[in-house]
Biotite code that builds the C-alpha atoms (Angstrom):
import biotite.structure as struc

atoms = struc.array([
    struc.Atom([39.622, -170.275, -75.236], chain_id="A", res_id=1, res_name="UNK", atom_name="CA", element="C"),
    struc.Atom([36.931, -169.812, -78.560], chain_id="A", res_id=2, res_name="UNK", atom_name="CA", element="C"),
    struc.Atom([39.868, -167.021, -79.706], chain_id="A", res_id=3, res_name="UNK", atom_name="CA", element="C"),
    struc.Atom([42.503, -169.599, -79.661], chain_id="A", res_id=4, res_name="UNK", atom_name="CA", element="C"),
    struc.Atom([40.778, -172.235, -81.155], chain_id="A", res_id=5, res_name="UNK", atom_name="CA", element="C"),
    struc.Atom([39.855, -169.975, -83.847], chain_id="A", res_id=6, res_name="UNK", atom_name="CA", element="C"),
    struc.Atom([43.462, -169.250, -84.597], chain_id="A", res_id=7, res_name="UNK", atom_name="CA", element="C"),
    struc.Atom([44.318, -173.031, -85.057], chain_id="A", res_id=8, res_name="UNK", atom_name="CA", element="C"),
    struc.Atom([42.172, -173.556, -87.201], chain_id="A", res_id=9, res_name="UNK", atom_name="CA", element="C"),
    struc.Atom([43.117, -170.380, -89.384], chain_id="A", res_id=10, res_name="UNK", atom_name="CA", element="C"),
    struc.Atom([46.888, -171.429, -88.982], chain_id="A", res_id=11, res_name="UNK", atom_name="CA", element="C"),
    struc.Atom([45.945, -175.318, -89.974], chain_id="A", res_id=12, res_name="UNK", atom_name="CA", element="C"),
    struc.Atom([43.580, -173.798, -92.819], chain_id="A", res_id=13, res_name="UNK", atom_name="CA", element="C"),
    struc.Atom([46.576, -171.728, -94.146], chain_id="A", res_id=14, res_name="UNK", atom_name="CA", element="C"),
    struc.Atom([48.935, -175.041, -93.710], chain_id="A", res_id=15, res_name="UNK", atom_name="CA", element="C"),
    struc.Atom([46.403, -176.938, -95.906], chain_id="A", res_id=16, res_name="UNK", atom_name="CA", element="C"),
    struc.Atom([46.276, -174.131, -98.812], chain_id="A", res_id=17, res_name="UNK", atom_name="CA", element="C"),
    struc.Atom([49.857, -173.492, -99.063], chain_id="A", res_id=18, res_name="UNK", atom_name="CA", element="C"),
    struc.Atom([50.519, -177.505, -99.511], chain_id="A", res_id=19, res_name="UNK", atom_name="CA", element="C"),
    struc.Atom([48.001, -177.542, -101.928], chain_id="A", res_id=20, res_name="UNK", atom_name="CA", element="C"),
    struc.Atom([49.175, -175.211, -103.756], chain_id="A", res_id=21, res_name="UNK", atom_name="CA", element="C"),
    struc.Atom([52.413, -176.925, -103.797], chain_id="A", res_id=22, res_name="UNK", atom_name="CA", element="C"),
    struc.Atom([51.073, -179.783, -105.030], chain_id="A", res_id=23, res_name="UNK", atom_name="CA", element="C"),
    struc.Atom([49.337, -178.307, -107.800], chain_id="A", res_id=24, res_name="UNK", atom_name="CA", element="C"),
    struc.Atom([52.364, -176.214, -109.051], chain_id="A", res_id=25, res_name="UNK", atom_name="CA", element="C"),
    struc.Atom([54.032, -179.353, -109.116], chain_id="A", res_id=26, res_name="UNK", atom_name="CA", element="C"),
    struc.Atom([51.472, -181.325, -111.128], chain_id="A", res_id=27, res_name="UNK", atom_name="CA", element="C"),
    struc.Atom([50.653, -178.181, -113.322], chain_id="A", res_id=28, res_name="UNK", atom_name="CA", element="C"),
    struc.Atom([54.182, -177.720, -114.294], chain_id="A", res_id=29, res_name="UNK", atom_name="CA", element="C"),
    struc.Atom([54.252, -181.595, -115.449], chain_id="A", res_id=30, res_name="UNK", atom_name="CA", element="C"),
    struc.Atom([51.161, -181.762, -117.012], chain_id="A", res_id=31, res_name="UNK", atom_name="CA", element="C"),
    struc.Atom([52.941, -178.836, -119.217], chain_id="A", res_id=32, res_name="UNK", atom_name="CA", element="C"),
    struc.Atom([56.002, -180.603, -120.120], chain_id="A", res_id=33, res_name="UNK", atom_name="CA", element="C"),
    struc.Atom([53.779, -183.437, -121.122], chain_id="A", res_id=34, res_name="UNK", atom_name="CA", element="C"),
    struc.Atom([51.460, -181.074, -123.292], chain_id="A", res_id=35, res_name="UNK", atom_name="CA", element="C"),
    struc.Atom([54.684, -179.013, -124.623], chain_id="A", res_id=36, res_name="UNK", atom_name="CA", element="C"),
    struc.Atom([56.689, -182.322, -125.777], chain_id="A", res_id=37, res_name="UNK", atom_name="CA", element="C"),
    struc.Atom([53.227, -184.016, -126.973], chain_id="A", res_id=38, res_name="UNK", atom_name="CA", element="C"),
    struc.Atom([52.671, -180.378, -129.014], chain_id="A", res_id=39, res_name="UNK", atom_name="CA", element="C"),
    struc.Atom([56.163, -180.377, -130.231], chain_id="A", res_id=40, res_name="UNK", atom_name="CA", element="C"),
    struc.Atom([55.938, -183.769, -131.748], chain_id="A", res_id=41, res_name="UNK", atom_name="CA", element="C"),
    struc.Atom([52.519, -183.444, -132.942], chain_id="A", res_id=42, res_name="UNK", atom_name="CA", element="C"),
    struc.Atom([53.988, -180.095, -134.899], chain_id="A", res_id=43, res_name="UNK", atom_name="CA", element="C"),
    struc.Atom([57.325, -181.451, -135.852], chain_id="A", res_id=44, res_name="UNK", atom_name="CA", element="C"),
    struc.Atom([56.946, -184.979, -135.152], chain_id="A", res_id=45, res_name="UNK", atom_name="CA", element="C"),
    struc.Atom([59.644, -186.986, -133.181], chain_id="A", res_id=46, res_name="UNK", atom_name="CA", element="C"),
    struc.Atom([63.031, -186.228, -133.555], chain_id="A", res_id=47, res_name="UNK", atom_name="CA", element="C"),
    struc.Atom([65.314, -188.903, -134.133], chain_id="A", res_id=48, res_name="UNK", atom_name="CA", element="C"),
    struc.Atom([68.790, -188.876, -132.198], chain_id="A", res_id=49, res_name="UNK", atom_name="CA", element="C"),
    struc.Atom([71.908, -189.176, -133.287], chain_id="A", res_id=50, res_name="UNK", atom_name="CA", element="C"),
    struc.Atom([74.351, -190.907, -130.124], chain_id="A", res_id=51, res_name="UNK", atom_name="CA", element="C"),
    struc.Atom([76.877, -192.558, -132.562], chain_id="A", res_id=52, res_name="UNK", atom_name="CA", element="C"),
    struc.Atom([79.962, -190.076, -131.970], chain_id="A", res_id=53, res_name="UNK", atom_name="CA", element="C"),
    struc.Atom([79.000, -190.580, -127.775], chain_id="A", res_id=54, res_name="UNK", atom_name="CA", element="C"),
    struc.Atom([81.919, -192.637, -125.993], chain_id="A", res_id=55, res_name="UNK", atom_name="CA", element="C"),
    struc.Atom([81.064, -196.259, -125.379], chain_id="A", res_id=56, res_name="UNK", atom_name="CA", element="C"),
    struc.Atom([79.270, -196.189, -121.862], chain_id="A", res_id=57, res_name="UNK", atom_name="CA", element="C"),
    struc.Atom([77.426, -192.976, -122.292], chain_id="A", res_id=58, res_name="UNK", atom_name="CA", element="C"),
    struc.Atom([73.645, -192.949, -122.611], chain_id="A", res_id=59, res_name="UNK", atom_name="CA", element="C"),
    struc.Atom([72.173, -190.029, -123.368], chain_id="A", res_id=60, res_name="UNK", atom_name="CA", element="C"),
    struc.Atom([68.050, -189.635, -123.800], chain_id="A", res_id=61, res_name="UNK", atom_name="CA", element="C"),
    struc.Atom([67.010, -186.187, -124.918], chain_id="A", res_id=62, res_name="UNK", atom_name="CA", element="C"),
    struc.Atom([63.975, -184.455, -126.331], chain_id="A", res_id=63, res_name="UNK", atom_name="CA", element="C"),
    struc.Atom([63.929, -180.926, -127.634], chain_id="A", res_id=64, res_name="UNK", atom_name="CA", element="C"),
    struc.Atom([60.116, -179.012, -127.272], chain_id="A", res_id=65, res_name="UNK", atom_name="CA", element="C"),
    struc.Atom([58.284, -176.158, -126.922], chain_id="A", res_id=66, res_name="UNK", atom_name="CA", element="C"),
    struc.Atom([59.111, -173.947, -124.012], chain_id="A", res_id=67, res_name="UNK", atom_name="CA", element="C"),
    struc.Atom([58.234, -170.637, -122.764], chain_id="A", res_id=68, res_name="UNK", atom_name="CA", element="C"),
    struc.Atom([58.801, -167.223, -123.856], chain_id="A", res_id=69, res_name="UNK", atom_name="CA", element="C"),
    struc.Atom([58.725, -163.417, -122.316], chain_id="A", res_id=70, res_name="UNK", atom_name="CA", element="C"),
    struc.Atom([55.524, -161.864, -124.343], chain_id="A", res_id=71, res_name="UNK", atom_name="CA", element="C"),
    struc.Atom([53.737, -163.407, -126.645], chain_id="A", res_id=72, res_name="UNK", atom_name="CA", element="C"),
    struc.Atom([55.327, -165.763, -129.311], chain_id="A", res_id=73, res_name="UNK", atom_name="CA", element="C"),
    struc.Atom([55.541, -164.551, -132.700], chain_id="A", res_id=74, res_name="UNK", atom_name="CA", element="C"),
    struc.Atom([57.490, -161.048, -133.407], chain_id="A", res_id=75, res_name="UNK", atom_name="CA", element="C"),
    struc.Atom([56.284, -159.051, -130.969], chain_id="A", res_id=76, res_name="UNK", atom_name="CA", element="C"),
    struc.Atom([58.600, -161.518, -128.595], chain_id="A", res_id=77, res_name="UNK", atom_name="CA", element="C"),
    struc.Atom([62.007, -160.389, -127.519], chain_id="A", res_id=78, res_name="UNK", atom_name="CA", element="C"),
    struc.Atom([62.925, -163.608, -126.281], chain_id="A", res_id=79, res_name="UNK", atom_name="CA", element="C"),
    struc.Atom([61.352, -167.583, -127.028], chain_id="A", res_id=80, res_name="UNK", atom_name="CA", element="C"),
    struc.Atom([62.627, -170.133, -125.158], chain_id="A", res_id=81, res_name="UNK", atom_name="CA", element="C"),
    struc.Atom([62.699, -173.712, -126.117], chain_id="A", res_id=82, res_name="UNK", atom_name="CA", element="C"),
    struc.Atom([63.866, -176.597, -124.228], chain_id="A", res_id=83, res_name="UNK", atom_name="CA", element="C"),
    struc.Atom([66.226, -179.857, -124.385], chain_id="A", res_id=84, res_name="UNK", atom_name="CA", element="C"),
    struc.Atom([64.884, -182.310, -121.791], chain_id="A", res_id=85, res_name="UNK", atom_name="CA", element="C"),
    struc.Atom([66.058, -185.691, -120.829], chain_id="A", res_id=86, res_name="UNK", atom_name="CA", element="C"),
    struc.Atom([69.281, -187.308, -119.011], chain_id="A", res_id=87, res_name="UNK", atom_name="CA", element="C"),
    struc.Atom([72.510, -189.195, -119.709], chain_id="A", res_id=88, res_name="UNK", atom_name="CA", element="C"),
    struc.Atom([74.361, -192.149, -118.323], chain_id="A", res_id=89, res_name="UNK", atom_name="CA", element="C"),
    struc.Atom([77.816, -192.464, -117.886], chain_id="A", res_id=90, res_name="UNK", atom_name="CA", element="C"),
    struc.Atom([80.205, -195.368, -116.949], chain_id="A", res_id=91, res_name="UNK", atom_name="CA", element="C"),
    struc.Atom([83.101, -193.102, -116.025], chain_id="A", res_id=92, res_name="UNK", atom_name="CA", element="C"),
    struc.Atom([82.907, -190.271, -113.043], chain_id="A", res_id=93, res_name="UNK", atom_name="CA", element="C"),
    struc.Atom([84.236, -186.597, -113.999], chain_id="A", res_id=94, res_name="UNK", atom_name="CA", element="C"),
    struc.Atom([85.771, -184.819, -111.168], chain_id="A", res_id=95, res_name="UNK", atom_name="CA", element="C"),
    struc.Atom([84.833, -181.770, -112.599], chain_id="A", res_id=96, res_name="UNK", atom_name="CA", element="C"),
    struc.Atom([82.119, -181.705, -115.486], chain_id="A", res_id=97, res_name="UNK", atom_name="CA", element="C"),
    struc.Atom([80.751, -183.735, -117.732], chain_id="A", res_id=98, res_name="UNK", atom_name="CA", element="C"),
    struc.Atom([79.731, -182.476, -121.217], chain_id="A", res_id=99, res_name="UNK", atom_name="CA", element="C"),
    struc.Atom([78.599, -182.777, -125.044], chain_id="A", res_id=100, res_name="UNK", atom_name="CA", element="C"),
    struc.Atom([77.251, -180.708, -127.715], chain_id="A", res_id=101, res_name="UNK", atom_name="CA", element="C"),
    struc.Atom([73.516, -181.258, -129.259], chain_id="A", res_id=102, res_name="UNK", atom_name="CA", element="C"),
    struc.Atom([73.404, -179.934, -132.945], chain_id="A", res_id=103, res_name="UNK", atom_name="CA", element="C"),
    struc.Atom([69.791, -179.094, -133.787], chain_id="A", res_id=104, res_name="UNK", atom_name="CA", element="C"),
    struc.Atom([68.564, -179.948, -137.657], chain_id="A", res_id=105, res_name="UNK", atom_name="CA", element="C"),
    struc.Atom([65.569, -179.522, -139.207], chain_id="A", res_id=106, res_name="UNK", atom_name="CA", element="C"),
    struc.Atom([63.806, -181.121, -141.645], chain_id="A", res_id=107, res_name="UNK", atom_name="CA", element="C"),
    struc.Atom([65.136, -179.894, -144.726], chain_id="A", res_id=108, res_name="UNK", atom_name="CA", element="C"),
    struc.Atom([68.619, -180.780, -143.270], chain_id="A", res_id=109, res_name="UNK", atom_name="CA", element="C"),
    struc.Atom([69.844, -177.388, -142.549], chain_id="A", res_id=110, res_name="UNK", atom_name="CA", element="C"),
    struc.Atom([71.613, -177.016, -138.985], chain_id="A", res_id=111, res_name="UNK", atom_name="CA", element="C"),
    struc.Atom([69.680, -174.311, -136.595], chain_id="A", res_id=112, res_name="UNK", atom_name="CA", element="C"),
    struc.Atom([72.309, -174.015, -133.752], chain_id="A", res_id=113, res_name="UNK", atom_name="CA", element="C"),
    struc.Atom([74.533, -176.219, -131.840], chain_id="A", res_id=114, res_name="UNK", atom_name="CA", element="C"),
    struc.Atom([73.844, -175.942, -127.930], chain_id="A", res_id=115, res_name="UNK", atom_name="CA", element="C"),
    struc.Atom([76.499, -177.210, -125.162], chain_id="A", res_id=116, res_name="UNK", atom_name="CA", element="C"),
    struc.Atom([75.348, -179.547, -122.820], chain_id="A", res_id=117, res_name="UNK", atom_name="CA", element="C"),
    struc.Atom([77.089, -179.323, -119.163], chain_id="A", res_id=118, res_name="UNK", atom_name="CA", element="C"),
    struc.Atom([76.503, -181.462, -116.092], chain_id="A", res_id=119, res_name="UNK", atom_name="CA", element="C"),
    struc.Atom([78.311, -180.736, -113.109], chain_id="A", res_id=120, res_name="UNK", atom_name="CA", element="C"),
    struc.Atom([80.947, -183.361, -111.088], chain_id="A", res_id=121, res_name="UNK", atom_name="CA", element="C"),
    struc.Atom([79.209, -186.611, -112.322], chain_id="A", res_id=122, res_name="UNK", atom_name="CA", element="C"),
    struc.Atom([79.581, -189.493, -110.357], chain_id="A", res_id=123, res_name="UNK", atom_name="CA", element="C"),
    struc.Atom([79.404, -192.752, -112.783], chain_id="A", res_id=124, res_name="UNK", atom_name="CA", element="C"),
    struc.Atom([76.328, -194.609, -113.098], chain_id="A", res_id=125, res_name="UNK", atom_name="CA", element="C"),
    struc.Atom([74.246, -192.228, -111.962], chain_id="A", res_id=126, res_name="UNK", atom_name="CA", element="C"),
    struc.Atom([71.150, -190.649, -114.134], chain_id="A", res_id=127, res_name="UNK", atom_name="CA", element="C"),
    struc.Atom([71.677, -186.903, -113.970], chain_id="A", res_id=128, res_name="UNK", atom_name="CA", element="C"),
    struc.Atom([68.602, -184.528, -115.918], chain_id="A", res_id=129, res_name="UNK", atom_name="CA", element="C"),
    struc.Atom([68.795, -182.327, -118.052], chain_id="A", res_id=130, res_name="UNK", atom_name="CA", element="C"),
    struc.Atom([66.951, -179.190, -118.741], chain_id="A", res_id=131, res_name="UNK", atom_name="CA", element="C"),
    struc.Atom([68.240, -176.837, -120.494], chain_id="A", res_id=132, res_name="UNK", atom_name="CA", element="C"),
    struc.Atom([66.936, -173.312, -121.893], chain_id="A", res_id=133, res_name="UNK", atom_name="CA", element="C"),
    struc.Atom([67.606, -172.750, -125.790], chain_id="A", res_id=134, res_name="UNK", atom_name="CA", element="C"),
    struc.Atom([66.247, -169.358, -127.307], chain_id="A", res_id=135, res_name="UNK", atom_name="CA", element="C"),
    struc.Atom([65.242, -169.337, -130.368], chain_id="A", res_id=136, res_name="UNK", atom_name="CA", element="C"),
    struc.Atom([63.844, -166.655, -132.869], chain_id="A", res_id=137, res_name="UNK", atom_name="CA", element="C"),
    struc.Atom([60.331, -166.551, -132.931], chain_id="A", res_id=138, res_name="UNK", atom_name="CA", element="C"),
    struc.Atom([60.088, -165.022, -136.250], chain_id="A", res_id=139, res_name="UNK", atom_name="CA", element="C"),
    struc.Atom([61.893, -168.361, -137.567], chain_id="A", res_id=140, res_name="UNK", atom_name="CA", element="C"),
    struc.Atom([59.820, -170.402, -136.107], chain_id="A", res_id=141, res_name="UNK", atom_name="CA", element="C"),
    struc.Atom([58.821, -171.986, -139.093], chain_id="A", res_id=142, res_name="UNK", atom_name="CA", element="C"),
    struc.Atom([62.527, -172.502, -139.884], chain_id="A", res_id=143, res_name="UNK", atom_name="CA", element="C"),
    struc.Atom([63.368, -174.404, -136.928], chain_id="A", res_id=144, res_name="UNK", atom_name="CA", element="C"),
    struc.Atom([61.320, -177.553, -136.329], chain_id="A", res_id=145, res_name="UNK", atom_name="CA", element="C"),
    struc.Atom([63.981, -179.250, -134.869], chain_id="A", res_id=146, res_name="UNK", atom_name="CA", element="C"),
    struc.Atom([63.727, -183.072, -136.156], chain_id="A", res_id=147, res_name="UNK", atom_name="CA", element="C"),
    struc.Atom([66.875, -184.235, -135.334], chain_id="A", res_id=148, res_name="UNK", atom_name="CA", element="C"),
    struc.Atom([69.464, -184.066, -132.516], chain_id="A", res_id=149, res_name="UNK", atom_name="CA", element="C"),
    struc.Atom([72.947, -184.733, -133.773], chain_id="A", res_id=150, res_name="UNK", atom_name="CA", element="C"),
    struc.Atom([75.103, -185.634, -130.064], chain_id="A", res_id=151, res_name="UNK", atom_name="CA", element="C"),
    struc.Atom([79.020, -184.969, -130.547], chain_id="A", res_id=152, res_name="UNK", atom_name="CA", element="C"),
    struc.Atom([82.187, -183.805, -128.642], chain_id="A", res_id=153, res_name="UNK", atom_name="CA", element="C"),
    struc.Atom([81.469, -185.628, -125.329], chain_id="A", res_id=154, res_name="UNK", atom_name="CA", element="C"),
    struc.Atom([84.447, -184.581, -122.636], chain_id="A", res_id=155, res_name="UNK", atom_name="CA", element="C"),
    struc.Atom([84.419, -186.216, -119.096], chain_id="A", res_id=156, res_name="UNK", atom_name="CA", element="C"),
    struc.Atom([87.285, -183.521, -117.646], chain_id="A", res_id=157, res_name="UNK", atom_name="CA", element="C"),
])
C-alpha cells in the first residue's frame, strides 16, 4: 500500500516538472523575442515600413531582429539567422497562398536582400503570423542594420 502511494506521488511529481517546464520554455522563448526585437532596435533603431505598393485591404505588421545562429556570431559562424516577425491582414481569401516580398535597406540606403514572404491557403480576415528565418552574414553585420522594410509584389493566387 506505502509502495503504491510512493509511486503516485513520483508519477504526479514528474507530471508537475514536465508542465513546468513547459511553461517556462514558453515564457523563456518570449521573453527572448522581446529582448531580441528590444536589442535590435536599441542597435539599429526602429525600422520604418514601407506598405504603399500592398493591395488595398492588406495589412501587414512586421519587424525584422536579431535571431539565432549555429556557433558563435561573428566569423567563426557558418550560419546567423535573423528574423522577420509580425502578421498580415487580408480582405480577400487565397485558395492556395498568399504572398509578398520584404526588401531589407539599411541605413545608408543600400538594399541587403529581398526575402519572400509565403502564407499558406488564407482565409480573409483572418490574422495569420509570421516568422520567418533570414540568414545573414555575420561578417557583414555591420553592413546590414536593417532600418527599413520596403513591402512589394503581393499575389493572393
Amino acid at each position: 500500500m506505502m509502495a503504491k502511494m510512493w509511486k503516485a506521488a513520483a508519477v504526479v511529481a514528474s507530471f508537475s516538472v514536465l508542465a513546468g517546464c513547459a511553461g517556462y520554455d514558453q515564457w523563456a522563448e518570449s521573453t527572448n523575442r522581446k529582448m531580441n526585437s528590444g536589442w535590435t532596435e536599441m542597435l539599429y533603431g526602429k525600422q520604418t515600413v514601407d506598405a504603399s505598393a500592398l493591395p488595398k485591404g492588406m495589412t501587414v505588421n512586421l519587424s525584422y531582429g536579431k535571431g539565432e545562429g549555429s556557433g558563435i556570431p561573428g566569423p567563426a559562424a557558418s550560419k546567423f539567422y535573423d528574423k522577420l516577425l509580425g502578421d498580415v491582414t487580408y480582405t480577400k481569401s487565397c485558395k492556395n497562398m498568399l504572398t509578398f516580398n520584404v526588401a531589407m535597406f539599411n541605413d545608408a540606403g543600400a538594399a541587403i536582400r529581398t526575402e519572400p514572404v509565403v502564407v499558406g491557403p488564407y482565409t480573409a480576415g483572418t490574422k495569420a503570423l509570421i516568422s520567418k528565418d533570414v540568414i545573414a552574414d555575420p561578417q557583414m553585420q555591420k553592413s546590414n542594420q536593417v532600418t527599413r522594410l520596403v513591402l512589394s509584389s503581393a499575389k493572393c493566387i
